[in-house]
KEKE-3310 file (N, C-alpha, C; in steps of 0.2 Angstrom, whole numbers, plus 5000, padded with zeros to 4 digits):
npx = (4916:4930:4941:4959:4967:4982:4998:5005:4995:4986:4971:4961:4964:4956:4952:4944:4929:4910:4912:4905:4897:4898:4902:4911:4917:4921:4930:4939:4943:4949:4961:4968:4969:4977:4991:4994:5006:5008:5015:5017:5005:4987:4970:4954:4938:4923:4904:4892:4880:4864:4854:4839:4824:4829:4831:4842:4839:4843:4853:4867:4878:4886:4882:4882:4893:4885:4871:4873:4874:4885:4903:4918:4934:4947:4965:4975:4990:5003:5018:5018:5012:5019:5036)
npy = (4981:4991:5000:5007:5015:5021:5023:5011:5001:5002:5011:5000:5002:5005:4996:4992:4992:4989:4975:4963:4949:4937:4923:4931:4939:4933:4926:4937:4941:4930:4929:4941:4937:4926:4933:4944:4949:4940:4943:4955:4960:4960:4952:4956:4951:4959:4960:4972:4981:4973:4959:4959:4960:4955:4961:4973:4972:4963:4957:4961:4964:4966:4959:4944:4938:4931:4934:4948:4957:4966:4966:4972:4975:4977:4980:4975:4984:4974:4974:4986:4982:4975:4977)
npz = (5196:5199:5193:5193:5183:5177:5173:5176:5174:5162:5151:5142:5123:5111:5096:5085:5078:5075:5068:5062:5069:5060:5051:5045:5049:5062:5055:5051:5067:5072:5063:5066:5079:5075:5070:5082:5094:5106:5118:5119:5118:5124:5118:5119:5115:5112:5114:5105:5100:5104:5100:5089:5098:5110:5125:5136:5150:5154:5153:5164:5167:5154:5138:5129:5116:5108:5108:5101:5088:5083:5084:5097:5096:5107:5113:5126:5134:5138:5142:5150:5162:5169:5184)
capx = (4923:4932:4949:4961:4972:4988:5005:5007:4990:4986:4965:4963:4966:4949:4956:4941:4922:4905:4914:4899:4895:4895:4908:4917:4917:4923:4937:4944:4946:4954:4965:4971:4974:4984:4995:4996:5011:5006:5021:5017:4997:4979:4966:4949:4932:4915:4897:4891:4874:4859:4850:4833:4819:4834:4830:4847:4839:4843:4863:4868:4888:4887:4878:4884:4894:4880:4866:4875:4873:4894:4909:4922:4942:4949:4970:4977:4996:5008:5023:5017:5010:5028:5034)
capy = (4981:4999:4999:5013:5017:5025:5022:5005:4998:5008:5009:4996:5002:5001:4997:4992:4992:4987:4968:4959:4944:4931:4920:4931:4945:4930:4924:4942:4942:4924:4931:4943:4935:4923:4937:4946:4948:4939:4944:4963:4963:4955:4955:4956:4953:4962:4961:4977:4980:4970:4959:4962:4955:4955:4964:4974:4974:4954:4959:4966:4964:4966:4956:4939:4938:4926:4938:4954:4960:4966:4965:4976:4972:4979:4978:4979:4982:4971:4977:4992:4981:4974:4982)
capz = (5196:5200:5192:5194:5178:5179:5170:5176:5174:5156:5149:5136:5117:5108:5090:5079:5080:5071:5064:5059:5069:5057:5049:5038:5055:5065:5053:5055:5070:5070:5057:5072:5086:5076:5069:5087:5096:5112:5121:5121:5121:5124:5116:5121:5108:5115:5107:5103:5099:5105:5092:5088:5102:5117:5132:5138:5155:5157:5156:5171:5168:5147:5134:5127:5109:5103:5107:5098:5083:5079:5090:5098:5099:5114:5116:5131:5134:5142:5147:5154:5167:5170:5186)
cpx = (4926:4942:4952:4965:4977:4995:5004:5002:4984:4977:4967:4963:4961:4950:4952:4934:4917:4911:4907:4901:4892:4902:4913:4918:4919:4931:4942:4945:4953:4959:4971:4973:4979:4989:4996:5003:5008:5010:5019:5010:4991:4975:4958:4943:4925:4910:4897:4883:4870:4856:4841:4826:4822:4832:4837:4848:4841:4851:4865:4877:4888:4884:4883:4886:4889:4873:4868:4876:4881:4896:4913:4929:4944:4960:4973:4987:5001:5013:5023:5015:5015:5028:5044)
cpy = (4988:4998:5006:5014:5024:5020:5015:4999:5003:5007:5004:5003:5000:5004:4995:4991:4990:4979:4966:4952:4938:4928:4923:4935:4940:4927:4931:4942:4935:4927:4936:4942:4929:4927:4942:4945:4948:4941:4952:4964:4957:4957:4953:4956:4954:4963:4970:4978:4973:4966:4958:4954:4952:4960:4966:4974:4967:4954:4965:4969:4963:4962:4952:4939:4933:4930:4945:4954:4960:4966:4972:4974:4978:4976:4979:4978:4978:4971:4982:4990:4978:4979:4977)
cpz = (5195:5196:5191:5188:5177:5174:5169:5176:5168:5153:5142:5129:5112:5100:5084:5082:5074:5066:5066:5064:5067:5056:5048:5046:5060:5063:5054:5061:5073:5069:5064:5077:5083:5074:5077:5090:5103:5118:5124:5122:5121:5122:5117:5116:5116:5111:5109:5098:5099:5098:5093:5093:5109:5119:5135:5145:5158:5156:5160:5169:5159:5144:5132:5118:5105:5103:5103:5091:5080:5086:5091:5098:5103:5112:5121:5130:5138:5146:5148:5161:5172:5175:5184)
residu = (UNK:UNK:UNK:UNK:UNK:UNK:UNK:UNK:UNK:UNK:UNK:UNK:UNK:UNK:UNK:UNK:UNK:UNK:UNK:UNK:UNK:UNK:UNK:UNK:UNK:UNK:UNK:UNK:UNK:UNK:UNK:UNK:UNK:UNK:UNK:UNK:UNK:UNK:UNK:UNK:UNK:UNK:UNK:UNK:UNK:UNK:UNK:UNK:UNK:UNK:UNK:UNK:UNK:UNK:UNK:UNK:UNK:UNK:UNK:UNK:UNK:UNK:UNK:UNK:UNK:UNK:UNK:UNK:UNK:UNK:UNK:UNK:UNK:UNK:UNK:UNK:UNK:UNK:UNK:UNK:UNK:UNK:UNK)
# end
C-alpha cells in the first residue's frame, strides 16, 4: 500500500507504545477508545513485538495482536481529511 501524506491526508500520530498484551494492557486500551472523541480521530492498536517461537518471516503485511508480545496505538486525525 503506497500512501502519499500531505495536509489533507496527515501520517498517523503514534501516541503510546510497549502496552502489555494482557488483560490489564487490554482494559487500557478499552478505557481509551471509550473516552475518545470519535468525531475528531481513529484509533488504531498494533502488535509490537514477536512472542517468543514465532517466525516474523510468516507475516508478510504485520504480525497478528494474538501473536505479539505489546501493542501500539496509532491516532489518526479526522477533520483534516474533510475537504
Amino acid at each position: 500500500m503506497n500512501r502519499k501524506y500531505n495536509y489533507h491526508n496527515p501520517p498517523p500520530k503514534y501516541v503510546m507504545s510497549e502496552i502489555p498484551n494482557n488483560p490489564e494492557g487490554l482494559e487500557e486500551i478499552r478505557i481509551i477508545k471509550k473516552y475518545l472523541n470519535r468525531d475528531r480521530y481513529r484509533l488504531v492498536v498494533r502488535g509490537q513485538y514477536l512472542k517468543a517461537g514465532r517466525n516474523w518471516r510468516h507475516f508478510t503485511y504485520g504480525q497478528p495482536i494474538p501473536d505479539s508480545t505489546h501493542l501500539r496505538v496509532y491516532l489518526y486525525d479526522r477533520k483534516k481529511w474533510e475537504y
